[in-house]
C-alpha positions as CSV (number, residue, x, y, z in Angstrom):
1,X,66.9,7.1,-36.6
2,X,67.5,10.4,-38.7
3,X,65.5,12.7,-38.1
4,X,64.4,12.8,-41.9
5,X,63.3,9.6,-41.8
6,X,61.1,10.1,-38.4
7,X,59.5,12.8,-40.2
8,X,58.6,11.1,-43.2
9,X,57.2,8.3,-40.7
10,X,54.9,11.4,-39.3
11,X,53.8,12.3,-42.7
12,X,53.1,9.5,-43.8
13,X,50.8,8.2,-41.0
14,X,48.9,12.0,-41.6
15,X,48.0,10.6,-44.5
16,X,46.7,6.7,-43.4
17,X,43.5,5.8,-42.9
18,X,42.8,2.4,-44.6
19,X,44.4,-0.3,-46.8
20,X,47.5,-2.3,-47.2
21,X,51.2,-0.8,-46.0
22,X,54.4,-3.1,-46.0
23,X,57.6,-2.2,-44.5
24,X,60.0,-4.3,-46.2
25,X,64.1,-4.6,-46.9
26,X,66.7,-6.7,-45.2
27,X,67.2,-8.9,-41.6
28,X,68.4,-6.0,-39.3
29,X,67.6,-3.0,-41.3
30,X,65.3,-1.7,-38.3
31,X,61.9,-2.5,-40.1
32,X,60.5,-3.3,-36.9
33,X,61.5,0.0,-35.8
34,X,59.8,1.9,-38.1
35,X,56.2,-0.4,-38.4
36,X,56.1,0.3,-34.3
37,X,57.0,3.9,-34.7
38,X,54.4,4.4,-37.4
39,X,51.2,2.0,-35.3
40,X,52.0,4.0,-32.1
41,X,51.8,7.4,-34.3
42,X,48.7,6.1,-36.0
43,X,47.1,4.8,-33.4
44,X,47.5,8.2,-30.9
45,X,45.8,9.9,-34.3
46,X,42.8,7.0,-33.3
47,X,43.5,5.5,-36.7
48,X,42.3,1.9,-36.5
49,X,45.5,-0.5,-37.4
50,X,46.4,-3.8,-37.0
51,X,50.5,-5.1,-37.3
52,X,51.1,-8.5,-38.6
53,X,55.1,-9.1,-38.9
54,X,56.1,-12.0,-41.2
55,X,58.1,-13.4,-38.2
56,X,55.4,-14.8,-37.5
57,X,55.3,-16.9,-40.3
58,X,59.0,-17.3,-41.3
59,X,61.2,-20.0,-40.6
60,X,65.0,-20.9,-41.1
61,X,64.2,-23.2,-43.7
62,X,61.2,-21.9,-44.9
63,X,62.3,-18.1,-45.9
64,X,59.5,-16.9,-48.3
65,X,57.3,-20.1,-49.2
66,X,54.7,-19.5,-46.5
67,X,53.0,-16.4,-48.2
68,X,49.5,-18.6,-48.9
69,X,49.1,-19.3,-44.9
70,X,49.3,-15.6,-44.6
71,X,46.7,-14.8,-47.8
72,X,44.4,-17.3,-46.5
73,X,44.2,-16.7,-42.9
74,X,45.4,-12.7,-42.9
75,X,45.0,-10.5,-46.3
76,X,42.1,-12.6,-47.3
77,X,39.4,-11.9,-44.2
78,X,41.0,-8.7,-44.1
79,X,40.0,-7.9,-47.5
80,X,36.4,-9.1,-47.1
81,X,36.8,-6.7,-43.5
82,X,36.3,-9.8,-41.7
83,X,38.1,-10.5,-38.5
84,X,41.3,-13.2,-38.7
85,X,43.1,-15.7,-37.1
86,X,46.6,-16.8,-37.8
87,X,49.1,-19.2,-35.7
88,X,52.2,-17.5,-35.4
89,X,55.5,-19.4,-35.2
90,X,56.4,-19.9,-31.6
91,X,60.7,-20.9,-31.3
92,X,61.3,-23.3,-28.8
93,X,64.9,-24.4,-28.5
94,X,65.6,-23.1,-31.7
95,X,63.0,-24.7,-33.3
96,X,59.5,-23.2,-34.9
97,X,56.1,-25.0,-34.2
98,X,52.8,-23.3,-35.1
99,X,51.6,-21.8,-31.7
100,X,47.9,-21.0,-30.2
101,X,45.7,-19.6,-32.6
102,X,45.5,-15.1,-32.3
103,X,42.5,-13.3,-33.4
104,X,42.4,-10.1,-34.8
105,X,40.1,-7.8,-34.5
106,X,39.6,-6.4,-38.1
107,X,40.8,-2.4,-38.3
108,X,40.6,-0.4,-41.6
109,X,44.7,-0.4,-41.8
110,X,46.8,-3.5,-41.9
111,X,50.7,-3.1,-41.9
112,X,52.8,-6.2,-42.9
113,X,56.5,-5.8,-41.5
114,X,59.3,-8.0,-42.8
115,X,61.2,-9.7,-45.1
116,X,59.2,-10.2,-48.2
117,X,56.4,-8.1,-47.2
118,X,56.3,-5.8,-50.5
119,X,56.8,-9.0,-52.9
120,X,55.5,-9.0,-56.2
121,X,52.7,-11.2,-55.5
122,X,51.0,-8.5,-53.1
123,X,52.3,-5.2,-54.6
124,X,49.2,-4.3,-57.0
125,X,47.0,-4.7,-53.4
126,X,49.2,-2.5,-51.2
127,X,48.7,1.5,-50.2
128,X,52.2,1.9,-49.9
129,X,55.5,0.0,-49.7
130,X,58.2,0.9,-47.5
131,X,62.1,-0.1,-47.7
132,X,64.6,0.2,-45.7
133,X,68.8,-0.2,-46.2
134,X,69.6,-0.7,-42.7
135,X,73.4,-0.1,-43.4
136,X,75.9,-3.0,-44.9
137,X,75.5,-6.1,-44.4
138,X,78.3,-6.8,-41.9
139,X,76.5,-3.7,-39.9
140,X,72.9,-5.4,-40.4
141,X,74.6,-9.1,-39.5
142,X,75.6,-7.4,-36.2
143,X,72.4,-5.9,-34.8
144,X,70.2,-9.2,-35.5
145,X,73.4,-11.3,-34.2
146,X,73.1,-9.2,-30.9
147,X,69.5,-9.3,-31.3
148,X,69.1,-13.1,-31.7
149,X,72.4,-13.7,-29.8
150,X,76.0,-15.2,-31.2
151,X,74.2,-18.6,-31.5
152,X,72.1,-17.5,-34.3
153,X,75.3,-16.4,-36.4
154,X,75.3,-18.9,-39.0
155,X,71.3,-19.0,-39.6
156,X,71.3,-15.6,-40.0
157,X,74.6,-15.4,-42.6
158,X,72.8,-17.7,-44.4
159,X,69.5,-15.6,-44.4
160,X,71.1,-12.7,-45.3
161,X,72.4,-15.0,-48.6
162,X,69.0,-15.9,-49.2
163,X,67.8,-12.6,-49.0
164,X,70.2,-11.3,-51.8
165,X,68.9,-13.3,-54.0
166,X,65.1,-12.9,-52.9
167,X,65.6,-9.4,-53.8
168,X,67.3,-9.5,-56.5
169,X,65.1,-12.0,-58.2
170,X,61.9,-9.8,-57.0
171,X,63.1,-6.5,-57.1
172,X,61.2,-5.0,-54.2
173,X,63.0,-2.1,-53.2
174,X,62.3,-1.0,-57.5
175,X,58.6,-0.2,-56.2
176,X,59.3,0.5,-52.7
177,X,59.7,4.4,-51.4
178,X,63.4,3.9,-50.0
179,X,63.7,5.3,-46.1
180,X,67.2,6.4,-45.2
């Protein structure tokens, strides 16, 4: 990470407290990166925050069209400051099931990291939006591939198609602030 970019991750958790923050852009643009970069920095400032990533949710076939299990059981007790409980995707031979419920304990900050995490449908409720490039495609294909493993190759060519168009159709990164 550029050191830029670290340092707009420092000022911008100076400045957290409370309320909605997505870190949004493509598969293997190092979102994860930067939502555990800016909980740790929030957290040692005792800021209480909570990291929900849309992995969690997401599926191969089933991209985007899970938001309203994430409203209901997530942003919706969170709103009300309520604490929540969610079943996060658990991949077992390559294939998702919904896993053991997780409780959260509500905190005054939630962060929502992932793909589709800055839509349209959520953008009016959030504090800030984050967006990240990551690089070119072929460079973001090859960090999730040796993330995920050479295996995974042809789900994730085919997510980074979907994604193109997800983004396109949505136009996130028009009201995210752009990270280098």
């Amino acid at each position: 990470m550029n050191p830029r970019t670290r340092a707009r991750i420092t000022e911008l958790a100076d400045r957290l407290d409370a309320g909605i923050v997505a870190v949004d852009g493509p598969s293997g643009a190092g979102k994860s990166t930067i939502a555990d970069l800016l909980v740790a920095d929030l957290r040692a400032r005792g800021v209480g925050v909570t990291l929900v990533r849309t992995d969690d949710f997401a599926t191969w076939d089933d991209p985007v069209a899970w938001w309203p299990e994430l409203e209901a059981d997530v942003l919706h007790p969170f709103t009300r400051r309520r604490d929540y409980r969610y079943r996060p995707r658990v991949w077992q031979d390559g294939v998702p099931t919904p896993g053991p419920r997780v409780w959260i304990e509500w905190q005054p900050l939630l962060i929502i990291e992932g793909v589709s995490s800055a839509r349209r449908r959520i953008a009016d409720r959030l504090s800030h939006a984050l967006w990240l490039d990551g690089g070119t495609s072929d460079e973001r294909l090859e960090r999730t591939v040796a993330r995920d493993g050479e295996g995974a190759r042809a789900h994730l060519e085919a997510w980074q198609q979907f994604e193109r168009g997800w983004f396109g159709v949505d136009r996130t990164r028009e009201r995210c602030v752009v990270l280098d």
